[in-house]
Each structure stands twice: as C-alpha cells, then as structure tokens.
N, C-alpha and C positions, 0 to 999 in steps of 0.2 A: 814164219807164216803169220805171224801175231800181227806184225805190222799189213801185211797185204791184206787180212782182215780187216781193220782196223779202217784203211786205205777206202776200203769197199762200202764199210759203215759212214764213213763221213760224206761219202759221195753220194750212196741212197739215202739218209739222212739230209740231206741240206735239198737233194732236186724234190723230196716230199714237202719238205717247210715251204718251199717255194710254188709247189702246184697246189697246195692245200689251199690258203688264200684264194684262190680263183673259184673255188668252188664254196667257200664259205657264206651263208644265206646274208647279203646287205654288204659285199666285198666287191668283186668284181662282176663275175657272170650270175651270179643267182638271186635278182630281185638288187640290183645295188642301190643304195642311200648313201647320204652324209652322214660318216660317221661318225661326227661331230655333234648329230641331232641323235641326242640318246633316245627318247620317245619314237623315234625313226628304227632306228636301230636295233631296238627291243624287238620291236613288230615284224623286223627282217628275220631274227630268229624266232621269233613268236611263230612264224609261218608254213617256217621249216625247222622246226626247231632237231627232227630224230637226226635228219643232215649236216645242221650246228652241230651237234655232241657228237656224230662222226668224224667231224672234220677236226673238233679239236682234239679228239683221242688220236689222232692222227699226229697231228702238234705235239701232242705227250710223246712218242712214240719215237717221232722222226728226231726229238730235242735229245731224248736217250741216247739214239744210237749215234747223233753229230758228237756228242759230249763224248762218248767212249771212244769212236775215230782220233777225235781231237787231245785228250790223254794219251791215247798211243804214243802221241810225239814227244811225251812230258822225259821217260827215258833218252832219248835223242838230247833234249835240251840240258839235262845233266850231266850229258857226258861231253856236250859243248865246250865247255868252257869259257870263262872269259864273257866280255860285257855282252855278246852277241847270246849266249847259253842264257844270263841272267834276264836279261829283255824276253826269250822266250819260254822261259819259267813264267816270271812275269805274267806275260801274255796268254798264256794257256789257262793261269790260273785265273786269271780276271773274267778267261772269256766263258770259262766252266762256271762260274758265278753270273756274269750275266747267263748264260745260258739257263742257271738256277730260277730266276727270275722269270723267265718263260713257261719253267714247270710250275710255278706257285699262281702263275696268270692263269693258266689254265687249267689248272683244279676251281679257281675263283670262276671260269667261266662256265665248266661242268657245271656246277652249281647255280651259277645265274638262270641258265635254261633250262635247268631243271624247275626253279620257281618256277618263270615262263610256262611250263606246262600246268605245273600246278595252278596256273592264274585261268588255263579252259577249262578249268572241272568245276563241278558244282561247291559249292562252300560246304567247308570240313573245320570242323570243330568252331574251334573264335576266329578262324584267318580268312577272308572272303577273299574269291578272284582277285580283286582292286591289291586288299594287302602284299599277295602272292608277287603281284604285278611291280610294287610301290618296293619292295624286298630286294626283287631283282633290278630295279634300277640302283638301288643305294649301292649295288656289287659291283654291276657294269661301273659307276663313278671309278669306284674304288679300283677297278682294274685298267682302268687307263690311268689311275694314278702309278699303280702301280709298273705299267705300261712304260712311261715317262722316263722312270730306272734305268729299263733296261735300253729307253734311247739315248739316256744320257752317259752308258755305260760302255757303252758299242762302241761308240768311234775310238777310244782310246783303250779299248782291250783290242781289238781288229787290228788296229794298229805299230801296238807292244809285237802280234802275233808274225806282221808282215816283216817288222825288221828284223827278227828274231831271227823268221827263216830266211831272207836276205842273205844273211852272213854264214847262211851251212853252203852257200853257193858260189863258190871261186871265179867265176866267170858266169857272162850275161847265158839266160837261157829262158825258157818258157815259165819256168818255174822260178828263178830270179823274178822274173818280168810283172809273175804276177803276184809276188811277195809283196812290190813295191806298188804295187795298185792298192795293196789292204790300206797299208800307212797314207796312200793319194786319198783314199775315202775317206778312211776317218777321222782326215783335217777338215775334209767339206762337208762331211757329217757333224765333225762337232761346231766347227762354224754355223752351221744352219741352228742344232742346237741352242746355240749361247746368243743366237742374232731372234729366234724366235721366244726367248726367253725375255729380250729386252725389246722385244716389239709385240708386244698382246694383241695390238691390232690385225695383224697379220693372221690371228687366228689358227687353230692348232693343224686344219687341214691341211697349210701350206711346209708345217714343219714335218706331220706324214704321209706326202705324198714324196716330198727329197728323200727322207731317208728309209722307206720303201724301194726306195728306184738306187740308193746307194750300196743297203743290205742284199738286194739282188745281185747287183754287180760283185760287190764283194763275196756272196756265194756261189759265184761262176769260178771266183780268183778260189775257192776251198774247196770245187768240185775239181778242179783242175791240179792243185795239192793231192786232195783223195786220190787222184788217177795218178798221181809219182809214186804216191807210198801204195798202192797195188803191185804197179808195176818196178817197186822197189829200185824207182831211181836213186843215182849217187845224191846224196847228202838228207833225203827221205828214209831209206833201209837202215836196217836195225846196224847193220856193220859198219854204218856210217862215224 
C-alpha cells in the first residue's frame, strides 16, 4: 500500500506546484510583472501579500509531499541493481536535495513578505516602512540567488531520475516513454542553463521562462509516474 500512497502524494504534490504559480501575486493571473524588476515584484506582493504567503505555504507543502512520493521509489532502486539501480539512487537523491532547495526558498520568501507587510504599518521602534521595505528586497536578491541552485540542479537530477527509471522497463510503454522525456529535458534545460550563463545579455527572463515551460513538462512526465506507482504498475510496485 506504501507505494500507491506514495504514488498519490507525488501526483497531488507536483499538479499543486504547478497550479500554485498561477495564482501567486506578480506570476501569471494575479497582477503579473517582470520578474526580473525586483522593485516590481515587491509591489506584486506588497499588494496581495496574505495570497503571496498562501500560495507559498502551498509550495512548502506540495515540495513535502513530492519529496516523500519520490523516496517511495528510493527502496525500488536498491533492489535494482546494476548501473540502472545506481543512476536511480543517484537521481532520487539529487532530486530530494534540489527539492531541499525549494523548502529553503521558501521559508526565505515567507519571510520577505512578511517585511512587506511590515513596510504598511506605522514605524515601530528604529526600523521605518522604507527599512522594512529595503530588508525585503536584500531577501528577494537573495532568493533568486538562491533560486539559480535549484535551476542549475534540475536538469541533471531529472535527468539521473529518467534513466534510472528507463531501465525498470523491459519494453517500450507509457511509462518508458516518459522516463525518457525527463533525461530529453534536462539536456535542453541544462543547455539553456549553461548558454544563459555565458550570454548575460539575454537576461535572466529568457533563462525562466524555458525552464518554467521544461519543469512543467517534465512534471506531467512524474504525474504520469505517480499514476503507475498508484496503480502499481510492473516495474513501479513494491514487488517489482
């Protein structure tokens, strides 16, 4: 049963990470900016800031439960054997680490918009609005730095993950199919990575709006995973 739990957490887990975005203030539908212009950006949560800190406790929440679907598999790839078991060790563990990464962004963002609020209230003690305000930008910097990690970490844990589970599958099938999608992404993910890195000019939008549109794809390819180890397909189930 662990596993068709598990199966179930990583499917509701990744379709939230993926609907949360849309609703986040300065993201897509709620007020959206460039999120490239921090002073912009602020002001998107500045405005809606109680639906910012919903949306990313949502983020904390959904990252939990992906992470614990996605260990499910970790027994599976023990008993693998062989370079295919090792690659999805590998992969599992890298991707729970970036995944790491995501819970650390977002206690840093709880906390930016919490300044944020603190920056409408009257001045309390020595810290006026303005500092409140000047506070949470130095965080936001800092969690796009931080941010960056986990772009540059993604393609090539996703990827460890795809080949991994490749090789539990003896013949072509749905779930082969989109094994090999993860490792397709996270070559043109780290490509975009390592080509935005050595092109500044291009600016950072260009390198989060590919792998935005890559990370989706690729969490259709682990919603569609969740739904084998539910339905405890061969080479997903615990018996496997």
């Amino acid at each position: 049963m662990t596993i068709r739990y598990a199966g179930f957490a990583l499917m509701a887990g990744i379709i939230v990470a993926i609907i949360v975005p849309l609703f986040m203030p300065g993201y897509s539908l709620i007020n959206r900016v460039d999120q490239t212009d921090f002073p912009l950006a602020l002001d998107a949560f500045r405005d809606a800031a109680v639906l910012a800190q919903w949306m990313t406790f949502l983020t904390f929440i959904a990252t939990l439960t992906m992470t614990f679907g996605l260990l499910s598999l970790l027994p599976l790839a023990n008993r693998q054997g062989g370079l295919g078991g090792k690659i999805l060790q590998f992969g599992i563990i890298a991707t729970v680490i970036e995944w790491a990464i995501i819970l650390i962004a977002t206690g840093m963002r709880h906390f930016e918009i919490h300044l944020l609020q603190r920056s409408t209230l009257p001045m309390e003690g020595t810290m006026s609005p303005a500092d409140f305000y000047s506070a949470a930008l130095a965080v936001h910097i800092d969690i796009t730095a931080v941010n960056l990690a986990f772009v540059a970490m993604a393609p090539l844990a996703s990827s460890l993950v795809g080949i991994g589970l490749a090789k539990r599958f003896p013949s072509m099938n749905i779930y082969k199919f989109v094994s090999y999608l993860l490792p397709a992404g996270g070559l043109v993910g780290l490509a975009n990575f390592l080509f935005a890195i050595s092109s500044p000019d291009l600016g950072i939008q260009s390198l989060l709006f590919i792998n935005t549109a890559i990370l989706n794809i690729q969490g259709l390819c682990l919603i569609i995973i969740g739904y084998g180890m539910y339905k405890q397909r061969p080479g997903l189930a615990q018996e496997s």
